[in-house]
Predicted model as a PDB file, atoms N, CA, C, CB and O in Angstrom, pLDDT in the B-factor column:
MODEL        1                                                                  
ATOM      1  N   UNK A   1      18.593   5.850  -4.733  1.00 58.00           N  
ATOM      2  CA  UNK A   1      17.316   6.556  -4.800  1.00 58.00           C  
ATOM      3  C   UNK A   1      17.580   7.959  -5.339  1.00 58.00           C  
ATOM      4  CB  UNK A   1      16.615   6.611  -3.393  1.00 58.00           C  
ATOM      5  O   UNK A   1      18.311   8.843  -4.894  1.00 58.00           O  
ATOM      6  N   UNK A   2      16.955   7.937  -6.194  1.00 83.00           N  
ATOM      7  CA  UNK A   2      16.527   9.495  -6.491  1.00 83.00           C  
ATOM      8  C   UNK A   2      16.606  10.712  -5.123  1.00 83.00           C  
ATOM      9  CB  UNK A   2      14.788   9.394  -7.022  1.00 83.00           C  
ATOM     10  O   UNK A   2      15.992  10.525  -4.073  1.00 83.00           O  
ATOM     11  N   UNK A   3      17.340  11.761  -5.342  1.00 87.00           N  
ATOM     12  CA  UNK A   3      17.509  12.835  -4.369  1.00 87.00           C  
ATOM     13  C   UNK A   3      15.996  13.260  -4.318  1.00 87.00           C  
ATOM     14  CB  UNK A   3      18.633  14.078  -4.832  1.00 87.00           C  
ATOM     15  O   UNK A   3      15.283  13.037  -3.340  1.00 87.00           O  
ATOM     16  N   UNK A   4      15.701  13.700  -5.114  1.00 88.00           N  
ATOM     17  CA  UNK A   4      14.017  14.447  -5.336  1.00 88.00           C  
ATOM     18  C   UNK A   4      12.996  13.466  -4.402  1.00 88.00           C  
ATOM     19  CB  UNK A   4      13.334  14.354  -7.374  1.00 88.00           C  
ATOM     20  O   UNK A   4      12.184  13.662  -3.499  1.00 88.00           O  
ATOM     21  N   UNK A   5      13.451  12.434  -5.061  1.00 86.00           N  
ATOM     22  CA  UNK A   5      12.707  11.275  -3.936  1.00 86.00           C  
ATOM     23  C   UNK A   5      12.753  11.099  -2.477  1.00 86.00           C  
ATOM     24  CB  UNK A   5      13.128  10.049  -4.193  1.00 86.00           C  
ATOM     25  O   UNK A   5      11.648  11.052  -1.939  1.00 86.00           O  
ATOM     26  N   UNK A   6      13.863  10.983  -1.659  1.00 91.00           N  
ATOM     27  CA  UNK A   6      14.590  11.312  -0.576  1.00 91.00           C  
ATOM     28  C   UNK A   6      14.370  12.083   0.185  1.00 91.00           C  
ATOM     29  CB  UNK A   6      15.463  11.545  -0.742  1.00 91.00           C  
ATOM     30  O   UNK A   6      14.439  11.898   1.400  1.00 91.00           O  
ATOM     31  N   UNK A   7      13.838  13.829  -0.752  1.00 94.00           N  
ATOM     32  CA  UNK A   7      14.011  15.195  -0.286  1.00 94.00           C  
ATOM     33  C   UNK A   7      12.601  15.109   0.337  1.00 94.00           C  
ATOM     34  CB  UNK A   7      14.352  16.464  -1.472  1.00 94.00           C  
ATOM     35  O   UNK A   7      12.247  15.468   1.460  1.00 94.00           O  
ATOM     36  N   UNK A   8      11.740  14.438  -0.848  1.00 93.00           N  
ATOM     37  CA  UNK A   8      10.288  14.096  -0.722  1.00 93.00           C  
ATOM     38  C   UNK A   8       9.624  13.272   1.019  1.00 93.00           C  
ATOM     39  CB  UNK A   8      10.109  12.923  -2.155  1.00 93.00           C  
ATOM     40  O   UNK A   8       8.807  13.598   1.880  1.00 93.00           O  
ATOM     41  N   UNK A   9      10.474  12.218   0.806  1.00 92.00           N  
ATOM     42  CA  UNK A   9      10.578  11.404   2.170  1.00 92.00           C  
ATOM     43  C   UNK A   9      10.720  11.925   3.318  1.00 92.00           C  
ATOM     44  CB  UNK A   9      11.521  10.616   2.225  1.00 92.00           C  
ATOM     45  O   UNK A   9      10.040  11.515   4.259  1.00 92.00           O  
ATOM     46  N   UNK A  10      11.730  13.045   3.487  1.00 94.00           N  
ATOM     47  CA  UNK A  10      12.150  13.945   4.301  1.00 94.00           C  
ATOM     48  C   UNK A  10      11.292  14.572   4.661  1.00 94.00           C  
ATOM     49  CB  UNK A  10      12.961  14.611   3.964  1.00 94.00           C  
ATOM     50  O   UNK A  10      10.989  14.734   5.843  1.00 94.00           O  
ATOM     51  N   UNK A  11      10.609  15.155   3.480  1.00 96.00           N  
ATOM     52  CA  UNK A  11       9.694  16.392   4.035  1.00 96.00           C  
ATOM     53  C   UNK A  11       8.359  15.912   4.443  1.00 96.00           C  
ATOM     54  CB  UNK A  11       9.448  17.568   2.911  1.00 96.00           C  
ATOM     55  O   UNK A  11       7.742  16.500   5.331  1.00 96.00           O  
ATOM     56  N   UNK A  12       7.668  14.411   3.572  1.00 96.00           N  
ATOM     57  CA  UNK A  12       6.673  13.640   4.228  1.00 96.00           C  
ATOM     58  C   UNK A  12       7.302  13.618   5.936  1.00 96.00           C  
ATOM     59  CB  UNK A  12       6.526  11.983   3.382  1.00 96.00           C  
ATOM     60  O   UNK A  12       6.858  14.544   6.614  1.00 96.00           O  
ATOM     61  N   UNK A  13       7.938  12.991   6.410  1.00 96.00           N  
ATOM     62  CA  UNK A  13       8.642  13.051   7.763  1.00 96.00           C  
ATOM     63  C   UNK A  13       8.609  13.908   8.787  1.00 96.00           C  
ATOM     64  CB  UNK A  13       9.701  13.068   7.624  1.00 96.00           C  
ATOM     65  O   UNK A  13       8.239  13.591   9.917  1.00 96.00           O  
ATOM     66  N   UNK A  14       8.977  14.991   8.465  1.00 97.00           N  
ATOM     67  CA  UNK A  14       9.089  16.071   9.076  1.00 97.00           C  
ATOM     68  C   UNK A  14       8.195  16.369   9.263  1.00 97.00           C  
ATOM     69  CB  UNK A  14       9.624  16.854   8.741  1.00 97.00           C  
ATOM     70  O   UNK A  14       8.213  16.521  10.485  1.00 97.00           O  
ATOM     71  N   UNK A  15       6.713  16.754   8.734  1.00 97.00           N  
ATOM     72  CA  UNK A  15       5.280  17.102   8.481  1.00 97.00           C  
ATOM     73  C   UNK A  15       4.511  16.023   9.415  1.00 97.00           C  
ATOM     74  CB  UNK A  15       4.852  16.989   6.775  1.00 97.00           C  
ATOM     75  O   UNK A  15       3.592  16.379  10.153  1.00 97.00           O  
ATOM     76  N   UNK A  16       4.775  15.218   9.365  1.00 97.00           N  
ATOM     77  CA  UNK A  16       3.714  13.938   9.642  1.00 97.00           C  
ATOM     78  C   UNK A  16       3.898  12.749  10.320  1.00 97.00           C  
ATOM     79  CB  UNK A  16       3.325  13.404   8.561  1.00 97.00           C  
ATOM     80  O   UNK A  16       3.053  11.911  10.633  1.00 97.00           O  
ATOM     81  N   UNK A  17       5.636  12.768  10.604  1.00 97.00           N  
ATOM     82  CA  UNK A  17       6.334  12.053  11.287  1.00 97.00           C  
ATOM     83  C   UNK A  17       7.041  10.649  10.674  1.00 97.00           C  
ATOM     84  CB  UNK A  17       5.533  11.875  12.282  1.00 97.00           C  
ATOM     85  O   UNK A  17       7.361  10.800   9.495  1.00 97.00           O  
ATOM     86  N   UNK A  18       7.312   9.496  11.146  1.00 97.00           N  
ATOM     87  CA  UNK A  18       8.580   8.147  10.565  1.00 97.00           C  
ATOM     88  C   UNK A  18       6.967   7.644  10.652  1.00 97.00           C  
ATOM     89  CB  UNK A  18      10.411   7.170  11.827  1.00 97.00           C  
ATOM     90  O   UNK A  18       6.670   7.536   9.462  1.00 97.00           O  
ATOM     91  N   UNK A  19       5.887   7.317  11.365  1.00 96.00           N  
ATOM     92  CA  UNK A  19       5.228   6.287  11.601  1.00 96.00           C  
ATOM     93  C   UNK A  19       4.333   6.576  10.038  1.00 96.00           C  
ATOM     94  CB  UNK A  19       4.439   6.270  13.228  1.00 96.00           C  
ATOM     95  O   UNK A  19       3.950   5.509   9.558  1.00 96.00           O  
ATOM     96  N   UNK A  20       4.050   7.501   9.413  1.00 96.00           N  
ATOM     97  CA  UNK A  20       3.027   7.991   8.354  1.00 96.00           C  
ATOM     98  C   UNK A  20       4.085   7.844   6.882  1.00 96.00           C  
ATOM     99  CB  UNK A  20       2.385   9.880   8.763  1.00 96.00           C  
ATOM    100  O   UNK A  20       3.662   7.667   5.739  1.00 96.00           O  
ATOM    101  N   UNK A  21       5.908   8.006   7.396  1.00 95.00           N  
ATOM    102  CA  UNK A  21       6.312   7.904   5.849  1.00 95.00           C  
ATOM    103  C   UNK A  21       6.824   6.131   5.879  1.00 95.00           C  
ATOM    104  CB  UNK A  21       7.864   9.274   5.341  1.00 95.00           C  
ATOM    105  O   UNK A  21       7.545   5.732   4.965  1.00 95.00           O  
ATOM    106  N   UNK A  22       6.505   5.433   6.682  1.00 95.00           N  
ATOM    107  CA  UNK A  22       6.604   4.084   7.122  1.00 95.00           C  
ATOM    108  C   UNK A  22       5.431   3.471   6.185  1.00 95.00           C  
ATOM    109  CB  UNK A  22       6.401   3.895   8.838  1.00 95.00           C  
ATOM    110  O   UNK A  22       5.431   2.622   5.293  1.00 95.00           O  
ATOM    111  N   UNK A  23       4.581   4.156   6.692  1.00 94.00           N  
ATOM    112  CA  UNK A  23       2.651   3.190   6.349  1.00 94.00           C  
ATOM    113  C   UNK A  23       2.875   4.195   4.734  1.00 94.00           C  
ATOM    114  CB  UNK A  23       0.324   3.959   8.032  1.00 94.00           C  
ATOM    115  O   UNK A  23       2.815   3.278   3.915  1.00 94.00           O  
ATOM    116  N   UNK A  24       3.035   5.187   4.102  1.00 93.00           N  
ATOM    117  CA  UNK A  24       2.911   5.271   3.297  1.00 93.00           C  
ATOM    118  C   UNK A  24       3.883   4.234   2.080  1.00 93.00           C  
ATOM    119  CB  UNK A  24       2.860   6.422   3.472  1.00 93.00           C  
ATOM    120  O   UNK A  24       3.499   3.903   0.959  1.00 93.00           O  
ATOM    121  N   UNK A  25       5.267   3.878   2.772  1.00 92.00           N  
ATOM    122  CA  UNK A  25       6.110   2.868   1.882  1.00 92.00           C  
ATOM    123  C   UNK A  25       5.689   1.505   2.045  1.00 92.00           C  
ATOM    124  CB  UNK A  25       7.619   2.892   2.205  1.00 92.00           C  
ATOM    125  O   UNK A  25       6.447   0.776   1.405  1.00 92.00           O  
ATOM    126  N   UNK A  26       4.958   0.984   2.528  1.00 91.00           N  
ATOM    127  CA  UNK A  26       4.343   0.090   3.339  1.00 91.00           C  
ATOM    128  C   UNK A  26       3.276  -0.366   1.821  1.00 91.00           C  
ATOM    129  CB  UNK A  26       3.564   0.876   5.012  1.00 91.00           C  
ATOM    130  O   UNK A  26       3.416  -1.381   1.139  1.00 91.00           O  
ATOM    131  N   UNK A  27       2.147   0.847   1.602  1.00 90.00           N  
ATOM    132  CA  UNK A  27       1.483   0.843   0.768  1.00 90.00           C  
ATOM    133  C   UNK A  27       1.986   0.795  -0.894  1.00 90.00           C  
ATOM    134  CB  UNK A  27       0.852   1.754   1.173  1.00 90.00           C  
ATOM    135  O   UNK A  27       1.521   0.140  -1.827  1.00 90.00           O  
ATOM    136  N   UNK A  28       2.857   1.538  -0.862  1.00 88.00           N  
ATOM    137  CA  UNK A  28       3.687   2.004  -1.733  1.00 88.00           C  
ATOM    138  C   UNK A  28       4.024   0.048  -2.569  1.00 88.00           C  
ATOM    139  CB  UNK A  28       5.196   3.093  -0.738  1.00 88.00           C  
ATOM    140  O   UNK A  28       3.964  -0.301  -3.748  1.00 88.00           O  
ATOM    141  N   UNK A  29       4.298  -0.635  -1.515  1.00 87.00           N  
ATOM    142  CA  UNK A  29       5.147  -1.682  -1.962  1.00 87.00           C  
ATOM    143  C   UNK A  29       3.771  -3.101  -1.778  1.00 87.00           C  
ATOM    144  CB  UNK A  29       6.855  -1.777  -0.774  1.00 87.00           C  
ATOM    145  O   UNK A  29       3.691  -4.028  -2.584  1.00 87.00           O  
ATOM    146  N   UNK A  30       3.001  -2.967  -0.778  1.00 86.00           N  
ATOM    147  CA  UNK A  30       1.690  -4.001  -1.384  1.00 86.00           C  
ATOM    148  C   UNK A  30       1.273  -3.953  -2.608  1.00 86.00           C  
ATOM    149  CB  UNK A  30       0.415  -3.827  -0.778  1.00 86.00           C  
ATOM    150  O   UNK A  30       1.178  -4.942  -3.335  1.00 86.00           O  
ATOM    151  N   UNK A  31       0.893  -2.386  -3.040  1.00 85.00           N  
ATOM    152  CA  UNK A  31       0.104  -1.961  -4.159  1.00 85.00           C  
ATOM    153  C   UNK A  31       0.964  -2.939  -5.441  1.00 85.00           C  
ATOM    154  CB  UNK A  31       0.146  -0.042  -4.339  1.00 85.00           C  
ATOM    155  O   UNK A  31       0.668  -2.787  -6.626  1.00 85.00           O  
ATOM    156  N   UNK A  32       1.687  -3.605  -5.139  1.00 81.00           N  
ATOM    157  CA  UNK A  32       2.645  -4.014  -6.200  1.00 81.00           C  
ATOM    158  C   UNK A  32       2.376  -5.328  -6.475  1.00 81.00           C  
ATOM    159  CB  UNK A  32       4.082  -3.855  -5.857  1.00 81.00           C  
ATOM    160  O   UNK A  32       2.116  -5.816  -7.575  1.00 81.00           O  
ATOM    161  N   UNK A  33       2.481  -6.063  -5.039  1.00 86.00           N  
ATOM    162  CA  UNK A  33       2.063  -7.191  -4.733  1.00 86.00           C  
ATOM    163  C   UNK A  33       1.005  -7.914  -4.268  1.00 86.00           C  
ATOM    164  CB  UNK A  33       2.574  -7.364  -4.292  1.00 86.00           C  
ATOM    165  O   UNK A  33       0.911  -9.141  -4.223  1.00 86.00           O  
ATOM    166  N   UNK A  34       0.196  -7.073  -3.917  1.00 83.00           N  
ATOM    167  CA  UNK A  34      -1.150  -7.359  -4.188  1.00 83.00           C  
ATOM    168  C   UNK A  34      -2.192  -8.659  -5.011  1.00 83.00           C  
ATOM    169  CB  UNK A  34      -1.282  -6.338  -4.745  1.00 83.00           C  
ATOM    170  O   UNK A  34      -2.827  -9.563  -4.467  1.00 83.00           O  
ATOM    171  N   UNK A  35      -2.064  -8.327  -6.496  1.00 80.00           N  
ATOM    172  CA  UNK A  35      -2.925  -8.865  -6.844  1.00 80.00           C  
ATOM    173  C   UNK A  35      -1.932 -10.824  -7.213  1.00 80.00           C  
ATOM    174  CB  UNK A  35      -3.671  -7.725  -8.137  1.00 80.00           C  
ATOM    175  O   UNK A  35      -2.477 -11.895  -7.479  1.00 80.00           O  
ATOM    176  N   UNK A  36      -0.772 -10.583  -7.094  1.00 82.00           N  
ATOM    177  CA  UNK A  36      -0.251 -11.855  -7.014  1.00 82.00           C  
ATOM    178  C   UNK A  36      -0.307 -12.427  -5.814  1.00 82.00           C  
ATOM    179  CB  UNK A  36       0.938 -11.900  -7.401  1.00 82.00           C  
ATOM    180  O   UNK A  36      -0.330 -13.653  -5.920  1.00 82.00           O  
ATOM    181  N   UNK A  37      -0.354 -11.867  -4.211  1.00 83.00           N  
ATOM    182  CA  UNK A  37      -0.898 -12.446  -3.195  1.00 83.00           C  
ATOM    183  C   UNK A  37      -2.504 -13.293  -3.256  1.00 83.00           C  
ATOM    184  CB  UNK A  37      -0.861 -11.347  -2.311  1.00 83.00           C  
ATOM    185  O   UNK A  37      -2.820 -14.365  -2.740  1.00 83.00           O  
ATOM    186  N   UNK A  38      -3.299 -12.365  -4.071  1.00 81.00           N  
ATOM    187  CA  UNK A  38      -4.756 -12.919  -4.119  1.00 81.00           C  
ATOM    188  C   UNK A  38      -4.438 -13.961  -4.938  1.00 81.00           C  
ATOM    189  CB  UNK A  38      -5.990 -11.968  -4.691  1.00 81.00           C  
ATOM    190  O   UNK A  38      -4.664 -15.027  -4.366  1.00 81.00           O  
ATOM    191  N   UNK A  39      -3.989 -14.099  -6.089  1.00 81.00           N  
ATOM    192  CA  UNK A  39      -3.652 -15.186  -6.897  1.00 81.00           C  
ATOM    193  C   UNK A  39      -3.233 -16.780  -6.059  1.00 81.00           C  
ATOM    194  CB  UNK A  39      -2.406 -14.579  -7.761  1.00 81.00           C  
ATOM    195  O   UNK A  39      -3.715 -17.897  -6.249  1.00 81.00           O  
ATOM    196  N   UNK A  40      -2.303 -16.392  -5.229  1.00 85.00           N  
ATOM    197  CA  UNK A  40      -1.347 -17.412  -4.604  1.00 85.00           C  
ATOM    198  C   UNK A  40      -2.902 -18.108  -3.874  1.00 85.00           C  
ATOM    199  CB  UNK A  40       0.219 -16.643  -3.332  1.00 85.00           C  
ATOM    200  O   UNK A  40      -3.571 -19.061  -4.272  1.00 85.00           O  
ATOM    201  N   UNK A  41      -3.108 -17.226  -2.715  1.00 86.00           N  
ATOM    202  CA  UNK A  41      -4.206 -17.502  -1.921  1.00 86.00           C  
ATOM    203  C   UNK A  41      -5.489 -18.363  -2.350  1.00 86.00           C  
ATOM    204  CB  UNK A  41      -4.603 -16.324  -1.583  1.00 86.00           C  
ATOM    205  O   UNK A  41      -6.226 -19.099  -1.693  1.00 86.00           O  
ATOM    206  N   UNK A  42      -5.475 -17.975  -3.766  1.00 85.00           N  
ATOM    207  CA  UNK A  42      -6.669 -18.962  -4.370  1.00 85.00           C  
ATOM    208  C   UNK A  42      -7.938 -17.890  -4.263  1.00 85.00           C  
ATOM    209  CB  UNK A  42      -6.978 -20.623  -3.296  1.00 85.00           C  
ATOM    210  O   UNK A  42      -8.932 -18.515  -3.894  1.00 85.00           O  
ATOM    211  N   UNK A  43      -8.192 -16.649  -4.441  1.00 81.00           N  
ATOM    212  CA  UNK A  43      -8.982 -15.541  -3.824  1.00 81.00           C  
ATOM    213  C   UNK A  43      -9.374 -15.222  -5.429  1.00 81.00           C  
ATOM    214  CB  UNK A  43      -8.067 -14.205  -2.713  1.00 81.00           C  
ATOM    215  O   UNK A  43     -10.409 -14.568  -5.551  1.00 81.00           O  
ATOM    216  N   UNK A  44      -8.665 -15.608  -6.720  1.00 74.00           N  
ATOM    217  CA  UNK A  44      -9.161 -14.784  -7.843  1.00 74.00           C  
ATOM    218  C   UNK A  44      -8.841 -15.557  -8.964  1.00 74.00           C  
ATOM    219  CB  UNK A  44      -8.570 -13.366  -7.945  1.00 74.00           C  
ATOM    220  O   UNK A  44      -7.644 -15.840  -8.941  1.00 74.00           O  
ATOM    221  N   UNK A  45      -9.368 -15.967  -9.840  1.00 69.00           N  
ATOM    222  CA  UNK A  45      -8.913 -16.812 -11.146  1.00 69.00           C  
ATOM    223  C   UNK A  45      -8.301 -15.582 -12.025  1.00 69.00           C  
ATOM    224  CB  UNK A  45     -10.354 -17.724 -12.041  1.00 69.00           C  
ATOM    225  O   UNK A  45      -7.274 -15.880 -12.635  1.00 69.00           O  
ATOM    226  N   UNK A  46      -8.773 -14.244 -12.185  1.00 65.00           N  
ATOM    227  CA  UNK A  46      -8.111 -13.310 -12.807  1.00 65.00           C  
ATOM    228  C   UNK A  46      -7.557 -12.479 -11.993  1.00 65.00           C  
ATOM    229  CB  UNK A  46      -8.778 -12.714 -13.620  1.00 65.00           C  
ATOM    230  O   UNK A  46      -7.506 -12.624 -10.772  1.00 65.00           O  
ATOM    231  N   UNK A  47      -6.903 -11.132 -12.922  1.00 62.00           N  
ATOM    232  CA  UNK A  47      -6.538 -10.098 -12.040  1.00 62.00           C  
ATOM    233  C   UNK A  47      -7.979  -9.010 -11.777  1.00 62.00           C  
ATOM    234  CB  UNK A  47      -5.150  -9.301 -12.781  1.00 62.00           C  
ATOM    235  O   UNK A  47      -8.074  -8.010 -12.489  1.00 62.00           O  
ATOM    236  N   UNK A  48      -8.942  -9.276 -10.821  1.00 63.00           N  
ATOM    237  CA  UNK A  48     -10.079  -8.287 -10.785  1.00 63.00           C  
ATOM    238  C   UNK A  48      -9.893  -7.641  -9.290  1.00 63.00           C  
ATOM    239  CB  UNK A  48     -11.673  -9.069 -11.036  1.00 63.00           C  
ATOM    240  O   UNK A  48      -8.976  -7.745  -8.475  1.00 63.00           O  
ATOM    241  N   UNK A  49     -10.852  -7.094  -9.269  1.00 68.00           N  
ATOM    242  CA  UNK A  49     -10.876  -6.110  -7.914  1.00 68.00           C  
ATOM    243  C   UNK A  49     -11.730  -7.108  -7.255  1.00 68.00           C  
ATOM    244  CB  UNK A  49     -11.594  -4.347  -8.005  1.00 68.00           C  
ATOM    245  O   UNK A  49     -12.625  -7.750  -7.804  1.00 68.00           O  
ATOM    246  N   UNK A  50     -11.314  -7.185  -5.845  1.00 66.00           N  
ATOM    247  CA  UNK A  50     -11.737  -7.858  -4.892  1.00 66.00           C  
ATOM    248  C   UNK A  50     -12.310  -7.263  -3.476  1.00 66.00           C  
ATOM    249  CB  UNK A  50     -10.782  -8.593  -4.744  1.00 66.00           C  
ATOM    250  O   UNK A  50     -11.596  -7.044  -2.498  1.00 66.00           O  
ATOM    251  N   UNK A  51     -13.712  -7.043  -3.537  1.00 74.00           N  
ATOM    252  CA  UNK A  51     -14.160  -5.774  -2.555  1.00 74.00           C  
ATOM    253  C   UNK A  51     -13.537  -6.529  -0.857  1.00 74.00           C  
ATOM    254  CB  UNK A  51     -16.438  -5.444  -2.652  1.00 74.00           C  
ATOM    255  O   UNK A  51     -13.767  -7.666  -0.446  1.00 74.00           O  
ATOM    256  N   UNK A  52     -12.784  -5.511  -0.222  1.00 73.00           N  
ATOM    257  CA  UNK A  52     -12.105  -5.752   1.132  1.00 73.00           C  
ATOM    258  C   UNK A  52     -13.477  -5.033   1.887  1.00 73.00           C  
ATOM    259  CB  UNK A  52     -10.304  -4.898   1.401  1.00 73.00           C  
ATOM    260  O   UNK A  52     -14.284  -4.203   1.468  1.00 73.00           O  
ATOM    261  N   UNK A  53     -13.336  -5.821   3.329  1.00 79.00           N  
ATOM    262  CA  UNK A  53     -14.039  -5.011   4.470  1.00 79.00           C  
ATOM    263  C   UNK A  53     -12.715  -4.524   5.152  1.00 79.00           C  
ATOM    264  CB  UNK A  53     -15.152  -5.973   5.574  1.00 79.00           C  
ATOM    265  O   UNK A  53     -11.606  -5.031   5.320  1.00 79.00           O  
ATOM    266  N   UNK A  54     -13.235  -3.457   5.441  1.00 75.00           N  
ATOM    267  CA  UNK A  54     -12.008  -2.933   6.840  1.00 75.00           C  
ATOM    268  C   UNK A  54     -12.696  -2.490   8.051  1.00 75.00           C  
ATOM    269  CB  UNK A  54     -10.947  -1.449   6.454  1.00 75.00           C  
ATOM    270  O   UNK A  54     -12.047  -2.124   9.031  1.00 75.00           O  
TER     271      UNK A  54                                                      
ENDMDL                                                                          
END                                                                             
């Protein structure tokens, strides 16, 4: 990993705590996989936006 990156992590951490730079890598790594989960699932014939409730 990138130091700059790391330093970044650190200081997210320190500020905001492990549980917030956790859920932010968390996001970090769905955002990726995402739209091939909807695919698998049968949720989308293309790659479109799929309105979520939360």
């Amino acid at each position: 990993m990138r130091d700059h990156l790391r330093e970044l992590g650190d200081r997210i951490e320190a500020r905001y705590g492990r549980t917030v730079r956790f859920e932010l890598a968390m996001s970090a790594a769905m955002i990726r996989s995402f739209p091939a989960m909807k695919r698998g699932l049968g949720l989308t014939k293309a790659c479109s936006l799929t309105p979520l409730a939360v």
